[in-house]
N, C-alpha and C positions, 0 to 999 in steps of 0.2 A: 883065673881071677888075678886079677893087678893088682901087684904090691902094693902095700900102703903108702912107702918112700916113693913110687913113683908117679901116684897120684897124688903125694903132697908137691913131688917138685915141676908138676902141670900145673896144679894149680896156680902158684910162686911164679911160673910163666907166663901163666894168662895175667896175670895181677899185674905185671912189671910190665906186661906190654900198653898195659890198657894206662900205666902211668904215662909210658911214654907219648902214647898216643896223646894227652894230656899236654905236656911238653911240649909235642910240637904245635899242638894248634894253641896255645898262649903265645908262643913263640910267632906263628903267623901274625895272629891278631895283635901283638905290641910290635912288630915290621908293619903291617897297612896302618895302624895308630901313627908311626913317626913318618908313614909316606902321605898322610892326609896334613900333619901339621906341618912337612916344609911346602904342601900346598899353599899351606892357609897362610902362610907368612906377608906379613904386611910389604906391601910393596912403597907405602910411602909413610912416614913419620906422621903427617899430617896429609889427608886428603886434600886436592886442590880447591875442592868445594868449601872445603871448611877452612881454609887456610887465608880466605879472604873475609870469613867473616863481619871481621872490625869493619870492611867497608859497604858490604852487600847483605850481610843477615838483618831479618827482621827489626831485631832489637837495635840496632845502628841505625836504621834507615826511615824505620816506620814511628818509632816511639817517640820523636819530636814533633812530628808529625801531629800524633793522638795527643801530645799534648794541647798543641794548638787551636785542635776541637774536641772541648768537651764533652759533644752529644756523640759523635763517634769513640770516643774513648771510650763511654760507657758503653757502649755496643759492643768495642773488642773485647773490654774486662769484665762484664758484666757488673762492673761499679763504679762510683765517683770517683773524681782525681784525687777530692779529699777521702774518702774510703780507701782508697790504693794507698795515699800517702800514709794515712794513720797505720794500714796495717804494715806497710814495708815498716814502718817505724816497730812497732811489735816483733815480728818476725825475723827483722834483720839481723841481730845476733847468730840467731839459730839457724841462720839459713846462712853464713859469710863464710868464705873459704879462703885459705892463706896462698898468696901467690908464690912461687916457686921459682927456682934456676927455669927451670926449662919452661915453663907456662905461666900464663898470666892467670887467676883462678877467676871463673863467672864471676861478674859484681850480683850483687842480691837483688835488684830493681830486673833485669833480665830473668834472673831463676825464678823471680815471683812472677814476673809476668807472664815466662811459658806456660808455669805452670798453671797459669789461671784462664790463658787462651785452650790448652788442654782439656779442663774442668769445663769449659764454655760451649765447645762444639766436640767433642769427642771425639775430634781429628785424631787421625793414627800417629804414631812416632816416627814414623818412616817420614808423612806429610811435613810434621813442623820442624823432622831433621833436613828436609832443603828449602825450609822458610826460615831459618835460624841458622842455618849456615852450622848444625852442633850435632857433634856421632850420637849415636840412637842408643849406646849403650849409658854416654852420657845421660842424652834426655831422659832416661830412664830411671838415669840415680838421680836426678835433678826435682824431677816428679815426686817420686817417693820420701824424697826426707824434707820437701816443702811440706807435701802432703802432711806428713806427720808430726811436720813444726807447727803448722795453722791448728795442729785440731792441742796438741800440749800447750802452747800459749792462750787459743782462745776458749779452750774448753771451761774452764773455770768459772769465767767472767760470764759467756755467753750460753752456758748449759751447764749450770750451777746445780747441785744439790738441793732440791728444793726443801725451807724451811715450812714452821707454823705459817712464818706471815706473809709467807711468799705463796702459801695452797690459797692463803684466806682473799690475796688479791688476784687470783687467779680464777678463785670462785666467784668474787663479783662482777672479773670482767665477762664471765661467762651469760650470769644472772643479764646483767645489762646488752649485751650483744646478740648472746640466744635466746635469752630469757625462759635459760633452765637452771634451778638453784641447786644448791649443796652442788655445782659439778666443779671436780677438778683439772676434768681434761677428755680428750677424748684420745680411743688408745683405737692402731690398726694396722694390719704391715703391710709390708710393698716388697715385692720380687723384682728385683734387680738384677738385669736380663747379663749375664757371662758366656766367654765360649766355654765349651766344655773340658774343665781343667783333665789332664794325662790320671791316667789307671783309677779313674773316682766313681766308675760304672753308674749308678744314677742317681746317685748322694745326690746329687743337683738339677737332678730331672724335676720338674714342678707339675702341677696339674694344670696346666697350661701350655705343656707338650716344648718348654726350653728350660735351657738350663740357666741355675738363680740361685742368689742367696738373697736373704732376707733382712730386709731393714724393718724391724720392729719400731713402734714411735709412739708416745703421748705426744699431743701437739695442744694449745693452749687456744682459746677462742680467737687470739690475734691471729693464730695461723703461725706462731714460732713451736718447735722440740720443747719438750720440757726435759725428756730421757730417751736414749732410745739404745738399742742392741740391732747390732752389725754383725752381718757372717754366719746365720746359721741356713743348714743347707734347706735348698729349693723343697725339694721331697717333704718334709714337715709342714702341715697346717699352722693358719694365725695360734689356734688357738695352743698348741702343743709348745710351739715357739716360744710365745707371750710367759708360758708356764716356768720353763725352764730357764729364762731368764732370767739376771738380775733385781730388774725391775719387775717383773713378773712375781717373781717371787716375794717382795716388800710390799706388792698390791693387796694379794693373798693372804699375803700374813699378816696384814696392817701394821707394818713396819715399814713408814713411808713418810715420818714429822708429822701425818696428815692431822689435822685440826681435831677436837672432840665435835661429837655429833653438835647439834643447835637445829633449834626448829627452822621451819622453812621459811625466807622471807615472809615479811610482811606479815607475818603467823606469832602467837601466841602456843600453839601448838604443841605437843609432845618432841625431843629433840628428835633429828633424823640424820645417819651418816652422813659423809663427803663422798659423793662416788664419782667414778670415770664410768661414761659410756663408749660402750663397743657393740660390734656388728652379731647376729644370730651363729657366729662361730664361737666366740668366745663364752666360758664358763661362768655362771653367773655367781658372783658372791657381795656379802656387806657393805665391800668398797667399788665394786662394779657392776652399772647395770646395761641390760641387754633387752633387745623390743620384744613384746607377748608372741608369740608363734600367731603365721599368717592364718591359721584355721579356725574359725568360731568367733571371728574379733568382734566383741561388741563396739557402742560410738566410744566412750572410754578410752576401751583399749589401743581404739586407733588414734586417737587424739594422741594418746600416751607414745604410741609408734611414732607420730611424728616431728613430735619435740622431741624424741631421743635422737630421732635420724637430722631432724636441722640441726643440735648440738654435735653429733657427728661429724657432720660435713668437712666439720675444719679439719681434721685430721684428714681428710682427703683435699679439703685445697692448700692445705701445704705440702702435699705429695705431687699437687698437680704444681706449684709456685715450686719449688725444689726442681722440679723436671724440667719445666721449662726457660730455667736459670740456667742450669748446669746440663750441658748435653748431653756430657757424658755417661747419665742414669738412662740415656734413653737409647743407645746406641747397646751393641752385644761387647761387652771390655772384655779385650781379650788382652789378660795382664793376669801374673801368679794370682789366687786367691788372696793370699795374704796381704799384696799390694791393692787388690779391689779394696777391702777394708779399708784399709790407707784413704784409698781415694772418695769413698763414698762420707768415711765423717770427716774429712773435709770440706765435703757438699755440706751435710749436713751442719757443719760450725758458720761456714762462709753465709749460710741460708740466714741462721740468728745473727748474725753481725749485722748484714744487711738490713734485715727486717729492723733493729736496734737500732743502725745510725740514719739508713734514711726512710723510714717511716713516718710518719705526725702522728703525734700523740694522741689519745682518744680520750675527749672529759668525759666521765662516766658520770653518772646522775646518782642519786641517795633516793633511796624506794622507802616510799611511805606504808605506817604500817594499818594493816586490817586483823580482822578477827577470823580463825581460821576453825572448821567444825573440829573437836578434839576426836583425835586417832589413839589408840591403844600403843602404847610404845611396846614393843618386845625386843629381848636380845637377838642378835645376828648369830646363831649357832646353827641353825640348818633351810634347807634348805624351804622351809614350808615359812623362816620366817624372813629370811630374804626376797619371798613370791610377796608376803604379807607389805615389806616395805615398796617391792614395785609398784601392788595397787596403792598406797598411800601417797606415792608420786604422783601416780593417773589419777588419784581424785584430787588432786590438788591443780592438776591441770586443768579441770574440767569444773571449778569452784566458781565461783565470781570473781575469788581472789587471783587466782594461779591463772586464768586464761586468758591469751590473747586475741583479738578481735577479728583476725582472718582464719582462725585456724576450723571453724565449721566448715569453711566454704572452700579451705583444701582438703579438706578426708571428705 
């Protein structure tokens, strides 16, 4: 039998060897680490490509150019001269960098305009680093802190908080355009197609078989954002997303400024919530309503189906007007996750500017009132009397009061 001291000082053997062995392969791997970095040594202070920028990049060469035509300018920026100017004016602070001994720093009309040809066609970095004459690691920080300057300056102004009287005009122009009342918006999201970001296994796999994250959105009858939530992963349904949101959560809770109930235009009626319509995903409650299930529909009910879905629609046409603005929603961004976000609610702020400064205004009309048959009013506490407010929607579509004049001869 083997001593006890001799199989304690094997063991102490094997132990010290196995450190070693340790040691020297650290010791390899920091020798191939410093034989790969005098690889990578820059061979020139400035590349020769970039070095003449001033005289052959883009923004030198092309942009007196766009200015000279308007109608192609607005084709490269996807906005007016006066839109470009107003916003460089906004932005430029927060986008200006101090020039230096050794370099001259981008001026701000260049860094706003890559970045907005970027947003435009969802050209790669690689592509507008030899159309810009500018290193890609550049373009890259250039992209990102425009990005995130456009959405800190304009988010305020152009994706406001909404108040009382900002739901209350939001509800008319609904009334008037779809002619569905009490609505404040319509809510629905959109997968925003990514490559598939390193060790995230299928956080971002969707049911649509790619990888995404999620732009959640209320969108208003004009077709502008009211609120919306960026970044949650592909894998999650509308309706789980919607949930767990921000704004999801202030729907739910009716914690939202939203207006006190009021009967329904042109009515005398018992009062009825402010609600947002959404699609057969979402959860139905006091301030959200969703279409009858396709099974059993009487004429009602389908009437009712499809003044939910025309009031809908807008949240889908300004997913389809956002897309095919900005390219880059439509393209696979392959950029960190965290810089997607960056880049998407900038889509989304640049989407309400536009729609804000060059849209025309819409006169709305004052609705004349009728006499409406009186409905039982009940609280919104569960779900037997939130079914009780959808039919009281449907019968009011289907009144003499509430209905409009083609809608037998679509259902």
């Amino acid at each position: 039998m083997m001593d006890l001291s001799m199989e304690s000082f094997y063991f102490k053997l094997e132990f010290s060897f196995q450190i070693f062995l340790a040691c020297v392969f650290a010791w390899e791997q920091d020798r191939n680490r410093q034989r790969w970095r005098r690889r990578q040594r820059r061979r020139f202070w400035r590349h020769p490509i970039i070095e003449v920028r001033e005289t052959r990049g883009a923004y030198h060469t092309l942009y007196a150019e766009l200015n000279a035509n308007p109608e192609k300018f607005q084709d490269y920026t996807r906005m007016s001269q006066d839109s470009f100017r107003d916003l460089l004016a906004r932005v430029e602070v927060s986008i200006r960098r101090q020039d230096t001994r050794l370099r001259r720093a981008i001026p701000p009309e260049e860094r706003l305009l890559v970045t907005l040809r970027f947003l435009a066609t969802g050209e790669s970095l690689s592509s507008l680093h030899f159309q810009y004459r500018l290193g890609i690691s550049t373009l890259s920080g250039i992209v990102v802190d425009t990005c995130r300057a456009l959405w800190n300056v304009l988010r305020e102004e152009f994706i406001p908080v909404p108040t009382v009287d900002m739901w209350r005009e939001i509800s008319k122009t609904f009334f008037n355009l779809c002619d569905f009342p009490n609505c404040l918006g319509a809510v629905d999201g959109k997968h925003i197609r990514i490559v598939k970001p390193a060790r995230t296994g299928s956080e971002f796999f969707n049911y649509k078989k790619y990888f995404s994250v999620v732009l959640m959105a209320i969108a208003d009858a004009e077709c502008r954002f009211i609120a919306v939530d960026i970044g949650a992963f592909g894998r999650v349904n509308d309706s789980q997303t919607f949930k767990s949101s921000d704004m999801g959560r202030r729907v739910y809770g009716n914690n939202f400024n939203f207006p006190p109930p009021q009967p329904l235009p042109n009515t005398q009626g018992p009062p009825l919530p402010f609600v947002m319509v959404g699609d057969e995903a979402f959860q139905m409650c006091e301030n959200l309503l969703k279409p009858y299930s396709s099974r059993d529909l009487d004429h009602t009910r389908r009437i009712f189906n499809y003044r939910l879905t025309r009031a809908r629609r807008t949240v889908e046409c300004s997913f389809g007007i956002l897309v095919a603005k900005w390219r880059i929603l439509a393209t696979a961004i392959n950029l960190k996750v965290e810089t997607v976000d960056e880049v998407v609610k900038a889509c989304v702020v640049l989407h309400n500017y536009i729609m804000a400064k060059e849209r025309p205004h819409i006169e709305l009309d004052e609705p004349v009132s009728h006499p409406l048959p009186d409905f039982q009013h009940h609280p919104m506490r569960s779900t037997a009397a939130v079914g009780l407010m959808r039919d009281q929607f449907a019968a009011y579509f289907v009144s003499d009061i509430g209905r409009v004049s083609w809608q037998d001869n679509v259902v």
